[in-house]
C-alpha positions, -999 to +999 in steps of 0.1 A: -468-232-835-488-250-810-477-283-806-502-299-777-525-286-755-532-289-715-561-283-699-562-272-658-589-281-643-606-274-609-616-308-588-659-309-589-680-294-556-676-312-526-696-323-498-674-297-477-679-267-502-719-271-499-711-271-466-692-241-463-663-262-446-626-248-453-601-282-468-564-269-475-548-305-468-577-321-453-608-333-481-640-344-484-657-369-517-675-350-544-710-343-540-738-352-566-731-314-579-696-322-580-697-356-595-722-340-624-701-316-632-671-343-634-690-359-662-699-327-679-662-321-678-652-355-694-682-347-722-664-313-732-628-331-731-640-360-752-629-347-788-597-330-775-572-357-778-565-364-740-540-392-736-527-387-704-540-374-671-522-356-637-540-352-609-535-341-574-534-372-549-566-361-530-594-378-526-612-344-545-591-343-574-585-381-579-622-391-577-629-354-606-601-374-629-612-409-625-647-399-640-632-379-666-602-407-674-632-436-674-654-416-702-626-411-717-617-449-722-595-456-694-561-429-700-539-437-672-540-412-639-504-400-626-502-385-593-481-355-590-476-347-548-470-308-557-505-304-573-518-308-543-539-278-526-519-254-503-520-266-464-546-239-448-530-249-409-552-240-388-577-232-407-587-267-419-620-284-413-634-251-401-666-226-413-654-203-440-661-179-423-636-154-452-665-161-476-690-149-449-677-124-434-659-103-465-701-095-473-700-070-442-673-047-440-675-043-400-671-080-391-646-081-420-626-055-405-628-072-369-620-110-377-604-113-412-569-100-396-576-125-369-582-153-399-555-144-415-528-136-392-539-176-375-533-188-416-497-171-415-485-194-381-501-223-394-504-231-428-482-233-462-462-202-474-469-186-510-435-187-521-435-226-517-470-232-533-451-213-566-422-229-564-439-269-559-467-263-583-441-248-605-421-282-605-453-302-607-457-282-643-423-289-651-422-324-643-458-322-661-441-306-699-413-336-693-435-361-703-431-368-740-458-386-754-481-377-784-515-359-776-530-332-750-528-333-712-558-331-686-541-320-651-568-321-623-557-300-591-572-270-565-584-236-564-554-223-548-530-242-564-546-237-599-537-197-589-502-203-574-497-220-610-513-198-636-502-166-623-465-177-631-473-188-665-475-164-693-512-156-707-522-144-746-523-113-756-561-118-761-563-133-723-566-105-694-540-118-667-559-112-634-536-108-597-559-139-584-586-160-605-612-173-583-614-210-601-646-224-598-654-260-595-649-283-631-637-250-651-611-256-675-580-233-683-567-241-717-526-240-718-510-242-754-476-253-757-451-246-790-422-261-801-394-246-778-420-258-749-429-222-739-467-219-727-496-197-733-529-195-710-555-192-741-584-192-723-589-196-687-618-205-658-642-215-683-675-231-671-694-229-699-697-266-708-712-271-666-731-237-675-749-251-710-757-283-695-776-264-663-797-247-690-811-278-703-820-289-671-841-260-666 
């Protein structure tokens, strides 16, 4: 039996992502796009009984839950430090040039081993992304208060996180979710506080509000 409900959910477009400009550590303010779909968010979270809200501390994330904790009449905003999107080293404040590149197979083949192999000196390992986003989720089922959770974090972090958890049967478990911004991954959690990913990525509540506009 479900007892309460979280939701993930992937910090709004930024300024960088338009940009095509790599963060990791580094950030960048939401864009109008990103701020949009903030309140889109907040709009499709309104009836679900949010009480409480985690976010990342970066600027991305924090500014994504402020909108949605102010429409929601001012739920309090925790901070969690291991929520936080994976350090990219080197990488950071560059051209994505992964996103590019991946499009044509020759200058894949010449400069994503380059890319990649500068991203293994430099930045944050895997296996600590799991384990610290995996304490951030603990620390996260600790709280004991009545109601459903919003936590508000990264793309990368969202995968380091969901790929540990288990998934419904009805849910097909991918090796890597490409989150995109705003989408929400609903997590239900029973009585013995085991999890289950019931739906995840959705973007339909920033998808049905672009087809009014048009």
């Amino acid at each position: 039996m479900t007892t309460h409900t979280i939701f993930l959910i992937r910090h709004g477009t930024t300024e960088w992502m338009e940009q095509g400009i790599v963060h990791g550590s580094l950030d960048s303010p939401l864009s109008e796009q990103g701020r949009k779909e903030a309140q889109q968010t907040a709009a499709a979270l309104q009836s679900l009984n949010i009480t409480r809200i985690f976010s990342s501390p970066q600027g991305r994330a924090l500014e994504t839950a402020g909108i949605i904790a102010q429409k929601l009449g001012g739920i309090p905003i925790t901070q969690l430090d291991n929520l936080r999107e994976m350090d990219l080293g080197s990488m950071e404040g560059k051209k994505d040039i992964h996103s590019k590149v991946k499009r044509h197979p020759l200058l894949a083949f010449i400069l994503l081993p380059v890319w990649f192999i500068a991203f293994g000196i430099s930045g944050e390992k895997q296996s600590l992304l799991k384990q610290r986003t995996m304490k951030a989720w603990t620390d996260i089922l600790s709280e004991k208060t009545d109601g459903n959770a919003a936590v508000v974090s990264h793309g990368i972090a969202l995968n380091a996180l969901t790929t540990q958890l288990p998934f419904d049967t009805q849910v097909r478990k991918k090796k890597r979710q490409n989150f995109k911004p705003c989408s929400i991954t609903t997590v239900s959690i029973d009585e013995h506080q085991q999890a289950a990913i019931k739906d995840i990525n959705n973007t339909k509540h920033i998808e049905e509000e672009h087809n009014h506009d048009h």
